[in-house]
N, C-alpha and C positions, 0 to 999 in steps of 0.2 A: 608660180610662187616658189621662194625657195626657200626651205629651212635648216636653218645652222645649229645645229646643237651645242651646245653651251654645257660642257661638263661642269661639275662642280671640282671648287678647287681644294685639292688635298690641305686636309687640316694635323696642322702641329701635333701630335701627340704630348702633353706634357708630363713627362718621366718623372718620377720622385725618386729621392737619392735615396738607397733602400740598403740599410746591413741587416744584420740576423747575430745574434748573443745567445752563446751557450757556455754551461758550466759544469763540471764535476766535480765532487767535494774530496775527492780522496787522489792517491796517485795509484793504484792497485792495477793491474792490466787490463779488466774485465772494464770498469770505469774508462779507460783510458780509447779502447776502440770506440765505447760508446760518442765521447767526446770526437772520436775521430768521422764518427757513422753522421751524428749529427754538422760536422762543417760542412761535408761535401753533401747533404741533404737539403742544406740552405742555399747551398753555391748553387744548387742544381733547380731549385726550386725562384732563389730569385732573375736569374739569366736567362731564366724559362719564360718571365712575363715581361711583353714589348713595353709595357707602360711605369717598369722598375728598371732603374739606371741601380748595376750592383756597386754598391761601397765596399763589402768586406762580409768576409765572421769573423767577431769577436769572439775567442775563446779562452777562460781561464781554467788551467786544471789546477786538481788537490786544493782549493781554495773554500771556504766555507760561504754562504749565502746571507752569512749574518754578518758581516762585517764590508763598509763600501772599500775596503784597501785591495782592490783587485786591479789590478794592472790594464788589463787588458778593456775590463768596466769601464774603468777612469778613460783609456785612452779614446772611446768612443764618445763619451760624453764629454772632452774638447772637442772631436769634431763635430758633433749637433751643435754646441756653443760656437762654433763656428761658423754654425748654417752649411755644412757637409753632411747633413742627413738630415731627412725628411720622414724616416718608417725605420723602427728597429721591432722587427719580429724574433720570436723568442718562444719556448717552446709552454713555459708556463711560472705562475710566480714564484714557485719555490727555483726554478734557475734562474729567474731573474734578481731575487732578493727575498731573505726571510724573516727581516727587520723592518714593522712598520714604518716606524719612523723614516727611514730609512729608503723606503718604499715611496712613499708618499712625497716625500722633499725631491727624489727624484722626477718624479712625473710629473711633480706640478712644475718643476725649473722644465721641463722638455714642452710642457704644454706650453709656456712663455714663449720660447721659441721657438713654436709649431710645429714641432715635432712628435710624433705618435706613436706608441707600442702598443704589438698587437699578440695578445697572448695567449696561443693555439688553443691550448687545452681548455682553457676558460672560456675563449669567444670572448673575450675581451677591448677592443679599441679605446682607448685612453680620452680619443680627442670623442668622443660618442656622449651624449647627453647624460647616462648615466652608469659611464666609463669608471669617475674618482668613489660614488659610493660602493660599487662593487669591490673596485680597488679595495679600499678599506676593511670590507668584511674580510676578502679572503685573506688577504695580507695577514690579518689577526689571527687569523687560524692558523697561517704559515705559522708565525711565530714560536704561537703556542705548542705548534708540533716540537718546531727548534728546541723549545725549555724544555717540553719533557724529555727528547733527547738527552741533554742537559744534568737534569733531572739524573735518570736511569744513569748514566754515564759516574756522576758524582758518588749517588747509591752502591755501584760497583768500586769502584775505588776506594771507597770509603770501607767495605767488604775487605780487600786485598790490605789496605792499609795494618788491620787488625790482626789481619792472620802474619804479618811482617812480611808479606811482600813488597818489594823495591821495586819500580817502573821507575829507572832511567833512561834518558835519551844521550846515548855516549858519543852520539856525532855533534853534540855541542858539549860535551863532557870532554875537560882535555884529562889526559891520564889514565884514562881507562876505557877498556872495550869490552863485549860479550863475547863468550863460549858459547859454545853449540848448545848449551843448557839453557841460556839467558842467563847466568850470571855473569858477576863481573870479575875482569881480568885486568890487571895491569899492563898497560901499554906503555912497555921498556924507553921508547923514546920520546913521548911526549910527558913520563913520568920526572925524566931529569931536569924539563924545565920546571916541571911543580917545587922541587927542591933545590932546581936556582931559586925559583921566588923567594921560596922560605929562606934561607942562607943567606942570601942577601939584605933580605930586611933585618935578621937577628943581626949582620954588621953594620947595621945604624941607617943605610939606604930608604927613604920614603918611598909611597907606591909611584909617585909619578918620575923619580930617579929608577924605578926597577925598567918602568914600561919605556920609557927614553930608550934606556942599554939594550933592552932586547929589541926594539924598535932598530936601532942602528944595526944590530946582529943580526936583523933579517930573522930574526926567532918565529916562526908562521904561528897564528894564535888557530884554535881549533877551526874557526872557520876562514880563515886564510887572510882576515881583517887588519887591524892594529890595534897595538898594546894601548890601552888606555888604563888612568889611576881605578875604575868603578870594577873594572877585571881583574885587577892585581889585589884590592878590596877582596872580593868575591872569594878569589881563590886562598885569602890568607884566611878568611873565616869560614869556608866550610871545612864541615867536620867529616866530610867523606874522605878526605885526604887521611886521615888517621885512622881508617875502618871502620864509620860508625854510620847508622845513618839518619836522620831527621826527619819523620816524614808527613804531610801536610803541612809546612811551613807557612802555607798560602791555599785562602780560601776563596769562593764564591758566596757570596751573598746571596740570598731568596732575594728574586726581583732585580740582580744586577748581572744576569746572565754573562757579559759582555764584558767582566771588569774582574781583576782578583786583586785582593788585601793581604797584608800580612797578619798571619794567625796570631794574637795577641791574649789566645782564650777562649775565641770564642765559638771553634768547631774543638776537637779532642787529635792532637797529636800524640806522634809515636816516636819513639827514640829504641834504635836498635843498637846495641854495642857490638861489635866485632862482627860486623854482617860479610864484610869482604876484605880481601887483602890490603894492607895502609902502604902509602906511598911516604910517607911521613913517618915518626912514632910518636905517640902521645906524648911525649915529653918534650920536643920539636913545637908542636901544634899549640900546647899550653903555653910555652913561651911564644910563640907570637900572640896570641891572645891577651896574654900581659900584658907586651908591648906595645900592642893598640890601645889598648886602655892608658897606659902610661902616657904614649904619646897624642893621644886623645884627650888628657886629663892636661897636659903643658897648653894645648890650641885652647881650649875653655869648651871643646866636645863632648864632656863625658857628662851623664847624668846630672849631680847638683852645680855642676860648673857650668853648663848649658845654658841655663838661666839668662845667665852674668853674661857671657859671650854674646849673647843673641839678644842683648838689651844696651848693645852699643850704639845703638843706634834708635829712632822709634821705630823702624819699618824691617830691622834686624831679624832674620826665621820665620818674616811673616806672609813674605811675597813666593810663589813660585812656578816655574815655566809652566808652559800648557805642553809642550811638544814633548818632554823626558819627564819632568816632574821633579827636578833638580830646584834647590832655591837660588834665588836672585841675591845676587849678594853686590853691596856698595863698592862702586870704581868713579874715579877722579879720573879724566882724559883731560888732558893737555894741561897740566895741574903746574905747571911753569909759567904759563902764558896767559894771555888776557881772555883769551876764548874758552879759558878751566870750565867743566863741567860734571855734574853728578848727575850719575847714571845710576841703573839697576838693572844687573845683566845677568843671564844664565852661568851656574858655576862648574856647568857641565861641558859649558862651550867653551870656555876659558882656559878650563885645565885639562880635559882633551880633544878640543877641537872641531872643525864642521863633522867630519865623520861620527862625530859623536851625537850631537846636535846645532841644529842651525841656530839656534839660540833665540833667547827673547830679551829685548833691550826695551827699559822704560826710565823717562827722564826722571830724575828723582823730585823737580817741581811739580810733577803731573798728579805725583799717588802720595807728593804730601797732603795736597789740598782733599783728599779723599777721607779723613776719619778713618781709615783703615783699621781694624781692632779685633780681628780674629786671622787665620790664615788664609792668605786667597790667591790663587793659580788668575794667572797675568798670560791674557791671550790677545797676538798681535791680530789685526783682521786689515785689509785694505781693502777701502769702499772709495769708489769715486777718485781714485788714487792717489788718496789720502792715508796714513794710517791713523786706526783709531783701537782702541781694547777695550776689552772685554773682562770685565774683574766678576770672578767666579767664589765663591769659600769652597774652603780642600775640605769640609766636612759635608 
C-alpha cells in the first residue's frame, strides 16, 4: 500500500490597507521630534505585521484638534472614501479630534465605509460592539478639556488686556515688527506702502482702484498674497496705523468655543493712545475716516442710509455666503439677451476674486419663493450631483 501525502494548500492572507494619524498642536521643537518619534513608530510598527498592507502616516503639525481644517486629516479621509484604507490607528482621541461633533460625524462616515480606528491609549476599535458609546463619553471629556483651555487662555488675556498689554502677531501685521523687548517697531519698508494706501485714497482712488495698482506693481502684501478691496478696508481703518491701540475688538462667546464676534459691548474693551510709533499721524488717519464715511454715505452704506440701500430690493442685506460671510448681492447675467437671468451671488467673489472666495451663487427664483424675513447664510451642498442649499439665520 502506498501513501501520498496531500499537503494542505497555502491560504491567502488577507491584508488590510492600514495608515496611522498623528498630531501636534503647536510648532515649538520639543513637539515637533515628538511628531517626528511618532511617524517612524507607526511606519515601524505597521510593516512589522504580515496581515497589514502600509498606506502612510498622516501627520499634521502646529494644528489644533478642535477644528477638522487639517490637511493632512482631510487628505486621509478621501483615501478611506476611496476604499484606500481599511485601519487608521492613532495614538488617542485628543490626537485624533477634540470636537465631539466632530468626532462622531467622522467615525460614523468611516464605519459606512468599513473602515476602522483604533485608539491605543483607550483600547478603542470603532467597528467593536460598544466602539460609538465609548467614543462619545470620551470625546466629551476631550472637549471639555479643550474649553477650559479656552477658558484659562481668555482669563489671561483678558488679565494682559487691562494692564495695557498689546499681543500682536507682526507676521501678518504689514508695517511693523518687534524688538528684542516685544515691542513694536516700525518696519521702514513695508511702512511706505501703508502711506501709499493712505495717499492714495485721500486723492479720490477707491479700495479696489488701490489694490488693482499695487497688484500690477508687484507690491507683496504681508503674506505674499494679493491685494484685495477687504485689505485695503482693513488697513485704512485701523487705528494702529496712527499709534493707538484697540484692544479686544472681538470676542468668544460662553459655549462657542469655536467662533469669534465683533465686540459690540458685550465683553469690556481697551483703547490705548500713543502705545507705539504711528506710521500715519492722527490728522492723516481722521481724514480717511471721513472719507469713508463720506464715501459711504454717497453708496447708501452708512448707518441711517443703510436702511434705504438694502431695501432695493426684498432680499437686499438679507442673504449671506457660508464660505467668507460676505453678503449676496443682486447681478443680472446676460441682461441683453433672451437667456437674462437673476442671481444672488457672493460680493466677496466678485470684487476680489477666487483667491478671495469661491463664492456662493443662488438663483434669485429659488429664495424668492422662500418668505425670507430675517438674515440668512446661503450654503451651497452637492448631493447626488445635484446642487441643493442650505438656508441657515446669521443670528
Amino acid at each position: 500500500m502506498r501513501v501520498r501525502v496531500i499537503k494542505p494548500k497555502d491560504k491567502k492572507v488577507l491584508r488590510r490597507k492600514v495608515c496611522a494619524y498623528a498630531r501636534v498642536s503647536t510648532l515649538s521643537d520639543p513637539q515637533g521630534v515628538s511628531l517626528g518619534s511618532q511617524i517612524a513608530y507607526y511606519e515601524n510598527l505597521i510593516k512589522s505585521r504580515p496581515d497589514y498592507e502600509y498606506v502612510g502616516v498622516f501627520a499634521d503639525r502646529g494644528i489644533s484638534g478642535t477644528t477638522d481644517d487639517r490637511p493632512e486629516f482631510q487628505k486621509m479621509l478621501d483615501m478611506a472614501r476611496k476604499e484606500q484604507i481599511d485601519l487608521i490607528i492613532t495614538k488617542s482621541i485628543l490626537r485624533f479630534a477634540r470636537n465631539t461633533p466632530v468626532m462622531l460625524e467622522t467615525i460614523r462616515e468611516l464605519k459606512t465605509l468599513n473602515a476602522e480606528v483604533e485608539f491605543q491609549k483607550e483600547n478603542i476599535k470603532t467597528l467593536s460592539g460598544d466602539g460609538e458609546l465609548m467614543l462619545t463619553i470620551l470625546s466629551s471629556f476631550a472637549e471639555e478639556e479643550s474649553r477650559n483651555i479656552s477658558d484659562n487662555q481668555k482669563w489671561a488675556f483678558s488679565k494682559k488686556f487691562k494692564r495695557g498689554e498689546v499681543m500682536i502677531n507682526t507676521k501678518r501685521f504689514l508695517g511693523y515688527d518687534k524688538d528684542e523687548y516685544g515691542e513694536l517697531k516700525i518696519n521702514q519698508k513695508e511702512a511706505k506702502i501703508v502711506r501709499r494706501i493712505y495717499t492714495l485714497y485721500l486723492e479720490g482712488k477707491g479700495v479696489a482702484a488701490i489694490a488693482k495698482e499695487l497688484n500690477n506693481d508687484k507690491v507683496p502684501t504681508v503674506t505674499n498674497g494679493k491685494w484685495n478691496m477687504s485689505t485695503i478696508s482693513q488697513i485704512l481703518k485701523n487705528e494702529k496705523y496712527k499709534g493707538d491701540a484697540h484692544l479686544q475688538k472681538y470676542f468668544t462667546p460662553d459655549g462657542k468655543m469655536y467662533s469669534s464676534y465683533k465686540n459690540t459691548g458685550q465683553v469690556d474693551s481697551y483703547y490705548i493712545v500713543g502705545n507705539h510709533p504711528p506710521i500715519v499721524s492722527n490728522e492723516m488717519w481722521e481724514k480717511v475716516q471721513e472719507e469713508l464715511v463720506r464715501r459711504g454715505r454717497e453708496k447708501g452704506n452708512v448707518a441711517g442710509d443703510r436702511k434705504k440701500y438694502q431695501n432695493r430690493y426684498p432680499l437686499s442685506g438679507m442673504l449671506y455666503c457660508s464660505k467668507c460671510g460676505y453678503s449676496l448681492i443682486r447681478r443680472t447675467w446676460n441682461s441683453k439677451l433672451s437667456c437674462r437671468k437673476i442671481v444672488w451671488q457672493c460680493s466677496n467673489y466678485i470684487n476680489n476674486g477666487k483667491a478671495s472666495c469661491t463664492g456662493t451663487k443662488v438663483d434669485n427664483e429659488i429664495v424668492s419663493d422662500l418668505n425670507i424675513s430675517e438674515e440668512t447664510i446661503v450654503e451651497e451642498v452637492i448631493k447626488d450631483g445635484k446642487k441643493h442649499y442650505i438656508y441657515t439665520s446669521k443670528n
